[in-house]
N, C-alpha and C positions, 0 to 999 in steps of 0.2 A: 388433450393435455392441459392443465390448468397451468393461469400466467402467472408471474409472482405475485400481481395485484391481486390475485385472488384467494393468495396465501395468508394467514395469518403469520408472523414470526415466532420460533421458535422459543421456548419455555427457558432458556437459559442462557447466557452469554456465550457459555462452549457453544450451545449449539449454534449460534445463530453468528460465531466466529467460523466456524465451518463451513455451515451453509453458504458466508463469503466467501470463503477462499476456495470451496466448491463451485460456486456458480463465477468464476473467473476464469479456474482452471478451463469452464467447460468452453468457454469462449476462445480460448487456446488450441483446443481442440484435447482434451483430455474425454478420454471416453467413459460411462457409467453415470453422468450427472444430467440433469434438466437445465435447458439454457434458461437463464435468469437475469442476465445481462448483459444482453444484446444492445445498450443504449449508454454503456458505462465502456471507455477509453481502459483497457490493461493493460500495466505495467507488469512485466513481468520477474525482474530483480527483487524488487520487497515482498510481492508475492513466493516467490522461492522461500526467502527467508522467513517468511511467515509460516510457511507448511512445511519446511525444516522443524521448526518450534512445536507447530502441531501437534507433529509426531504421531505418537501411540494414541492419539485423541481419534485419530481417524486412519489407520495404518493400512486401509484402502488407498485413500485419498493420497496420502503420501505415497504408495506406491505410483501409483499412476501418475503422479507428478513427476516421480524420477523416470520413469519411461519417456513421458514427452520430454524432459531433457535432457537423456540420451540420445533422441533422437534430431533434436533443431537448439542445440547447446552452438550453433554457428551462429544464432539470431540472437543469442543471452550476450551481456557485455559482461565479461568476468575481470575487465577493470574496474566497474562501476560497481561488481558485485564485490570485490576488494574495499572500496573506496567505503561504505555502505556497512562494512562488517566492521569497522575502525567507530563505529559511534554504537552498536549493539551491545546490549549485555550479555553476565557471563554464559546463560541460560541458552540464549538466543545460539551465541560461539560454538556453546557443547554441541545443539543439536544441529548445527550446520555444519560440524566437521564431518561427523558419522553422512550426512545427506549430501554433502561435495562429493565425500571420499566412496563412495556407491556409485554417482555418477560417473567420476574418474575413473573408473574398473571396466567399468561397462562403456566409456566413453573412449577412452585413450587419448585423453583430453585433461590437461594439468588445473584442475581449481584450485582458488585462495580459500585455505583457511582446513582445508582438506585433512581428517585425520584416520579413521577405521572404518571401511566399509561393514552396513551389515549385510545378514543374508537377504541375496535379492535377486531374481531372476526376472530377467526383462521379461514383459506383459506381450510389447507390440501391435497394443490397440490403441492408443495415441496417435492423432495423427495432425499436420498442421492444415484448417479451414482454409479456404481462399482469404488474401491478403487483403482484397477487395470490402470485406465484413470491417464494416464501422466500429465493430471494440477493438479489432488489428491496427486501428493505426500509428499506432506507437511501433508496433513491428514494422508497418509499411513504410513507415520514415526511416527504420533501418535499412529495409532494404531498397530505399532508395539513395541514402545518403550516409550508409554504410553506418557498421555497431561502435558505435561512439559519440565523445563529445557533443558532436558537430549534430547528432539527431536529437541527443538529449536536450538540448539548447532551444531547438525549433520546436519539440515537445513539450517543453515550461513556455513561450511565449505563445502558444498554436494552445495550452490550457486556462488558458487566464482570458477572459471576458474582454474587448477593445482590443487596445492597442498601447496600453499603458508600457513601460519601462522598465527594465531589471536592472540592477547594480551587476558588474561580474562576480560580489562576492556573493547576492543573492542566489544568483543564477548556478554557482557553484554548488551552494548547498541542495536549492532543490535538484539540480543535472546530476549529483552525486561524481563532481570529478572534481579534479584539483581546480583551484585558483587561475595558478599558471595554463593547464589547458583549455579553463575557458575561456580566456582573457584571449588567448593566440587564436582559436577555432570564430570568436566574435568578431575577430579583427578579417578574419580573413572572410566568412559570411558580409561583412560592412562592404569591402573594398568589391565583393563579388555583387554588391546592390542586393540582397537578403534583407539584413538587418540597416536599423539608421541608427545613429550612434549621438547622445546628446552629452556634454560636460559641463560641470560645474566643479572649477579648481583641477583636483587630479581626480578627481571620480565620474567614473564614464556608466551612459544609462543608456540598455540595449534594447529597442523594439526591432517589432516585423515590418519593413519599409510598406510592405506590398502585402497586406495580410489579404488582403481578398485573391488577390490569384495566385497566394500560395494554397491557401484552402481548397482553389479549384483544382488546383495541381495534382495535390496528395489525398482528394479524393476526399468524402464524407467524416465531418467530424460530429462521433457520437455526445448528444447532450449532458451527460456526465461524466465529469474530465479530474478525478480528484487526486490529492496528493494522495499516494500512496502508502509513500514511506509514513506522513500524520495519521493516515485513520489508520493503519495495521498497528503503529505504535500506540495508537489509544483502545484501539481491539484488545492488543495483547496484554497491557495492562490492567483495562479492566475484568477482563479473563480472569489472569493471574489473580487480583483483589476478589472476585466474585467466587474463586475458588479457595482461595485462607481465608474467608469471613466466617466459614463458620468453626472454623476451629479459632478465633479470637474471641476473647473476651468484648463485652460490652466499654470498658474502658480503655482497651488497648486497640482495638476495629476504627475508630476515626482518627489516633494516629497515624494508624495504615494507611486509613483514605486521602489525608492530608498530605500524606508523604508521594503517595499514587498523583493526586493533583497538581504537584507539583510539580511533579516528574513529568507530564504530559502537558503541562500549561499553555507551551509553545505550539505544540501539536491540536490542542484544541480551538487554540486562537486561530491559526492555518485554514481549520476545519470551520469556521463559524460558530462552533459550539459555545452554548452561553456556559460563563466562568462564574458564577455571581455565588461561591460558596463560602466568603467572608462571613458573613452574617447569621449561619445557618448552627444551631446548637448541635453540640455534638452525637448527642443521641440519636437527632434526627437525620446526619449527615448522612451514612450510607444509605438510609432509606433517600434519599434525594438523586445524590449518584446513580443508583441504580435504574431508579425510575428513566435517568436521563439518558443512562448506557441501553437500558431496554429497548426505546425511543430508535436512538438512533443506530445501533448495530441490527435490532430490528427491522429498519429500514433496507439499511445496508443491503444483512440478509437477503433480504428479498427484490435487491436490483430496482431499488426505488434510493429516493433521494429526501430527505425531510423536508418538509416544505416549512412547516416550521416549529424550533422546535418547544419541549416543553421549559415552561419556566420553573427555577431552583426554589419554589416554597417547600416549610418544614413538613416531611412526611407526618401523618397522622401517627401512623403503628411503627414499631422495630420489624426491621425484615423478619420471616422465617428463621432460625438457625444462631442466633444473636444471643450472646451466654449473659 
């Protein structure tokens, strides 16, 4: 069986959005796919939402997604999955009612945001890998420190390189929970010797007191640890962009792009991804973009990491498809 290094990345953003959220589920233990990311930490909330979106792009893939969370919807946080849908567009909303509300039927299990199941009949080839697998540990922090707050917390500092510091209102955003929760689950982590707690005025900064024998604790951390919720938001974006280019005009397509970069700005900063599209004429702008999306959903794809990536000079040619 060939590894992903030995793959080239697929021919087009759809696919190569796929082939992620394929090679993640399969790490989950979703059955019909090639492990491809045995080295990458899964989150499994944004991925939900992501293959909710998917949809009809892959309507294997989404099934088998809704099987494995019929079946270990105990390990999903559907607070967080709440928390998560409150920053989503409308797109995103449609296709996660229809993928809650399927779950729900088959689950007897109340989701946020839940509205028509479609037709669906459980698969029951999904099944959950031992917890012990180094892209589980996001899961195995749940089940050791139960589906909340309190895991998501140790998962934003147990992601991040040292031993550096979070604000609680940072921590909030990437933990996907309230303010108030994380503020109370940090306090109580601090007083348990977990975390060490540093102030300056009223603003309080949360590290891992004991990061080395919490590592030992919870067992193998896989070397690619990335936001999820940033790169699915930058995936679906450029997805969406890479699929209306070609019904836009040559004058009206880098508005679009402009508008798409903007929108992701935050998201690509998160990611490392170089921003440097100030400078770039418009004509040559999506040809730029792209080359850059290629790059690194590319990578993605294929369970690798960019080492580094390409720089924003003005493409030569107009893509394909450019009116």
């Amino acid at each position: 069986m060939p590894t992903s290094r030995s793959r080239k990345p697929a021919a087009t953003l759809t696919q190569q959005a796929l082939a992620l959220a394929a090679g993640a589920w399969a790490e989950l233990g979703v059955s019909g796919w090639t492990t491809t990311h045995g080295d990458w930490a899964i989150d499994p909330e944004p991925l939900m939402l992501f293959t909710a979106w998917l949809g009809d792009r892959d309507p294997r893939l989404r099934d088998e997604a809704t099987d494995w969370c019929t079946q270990n919807w105990r390990l999903v946080s559907r607070t967080r999955l709440k928390n998560l849908l409150r920053v989503q567009p409308a797109d995103v909303h449609d296709a996660w009612g229809e993928f809650a509300a399927t779950i729900e039927q088959h689950a007897a299990v109340n989701w946020p945001g839940a509205t028509t199941p479609r037709r669906y009949t459980v698969t029951g080839r999904s099944t959950m890998p031992p917890l012990a697998r180094p892209s589980l540990i996001w899961i195995r922090l749940r089940a050791m420190f139960g589906v909340g707050a309190r895991s998501e917390i140790l998962r934003c500092l147990l992601a991040t390189e040292g031993n550096g510091g979070m604000s609680v209102a940072r921590l909030a955003i990437a933990a996907g929970f309230t303010k108030r929760n994380v503020a109370d689950e940090c306090d109580t982590l601090q007083r348990a010797g977990v975390l060490s707690v540093r102030s300056s005025g009223n603003r309080f900064s949360y590290s891992l007191a004991r990061r080395t024998e919490l590592e030992a604790f919870v067992g193998e951390l896989p070397a690619i640890r990335p936001s999820w919720s940033a790169m699915l938001t930058v995936a679906r974006e450029l997805v969406t962009l890479e699929e209306a280019a070609t019904n836009l005009s040559s004058r009206t397509l880098p508005v679009r792009v402009r508008k798409t970069l903007r929108l992701i700005d935050d998201d690509l900063a998160e990611l490392d991804i170089d921003r440097s599209f100030d400078n770039i004429p418009g004509p040559d702008l999506w040809g730029v973009v792209h080359d850059l999306a290629m790059v690194n959903l590319g990578e993605w794809s294929l369970g690798t990491w960019p080492s580094q990536n390409v720089s924003t000079k003005p493409a030569r040619r107009l893509r394909p498809g450019l009116k």
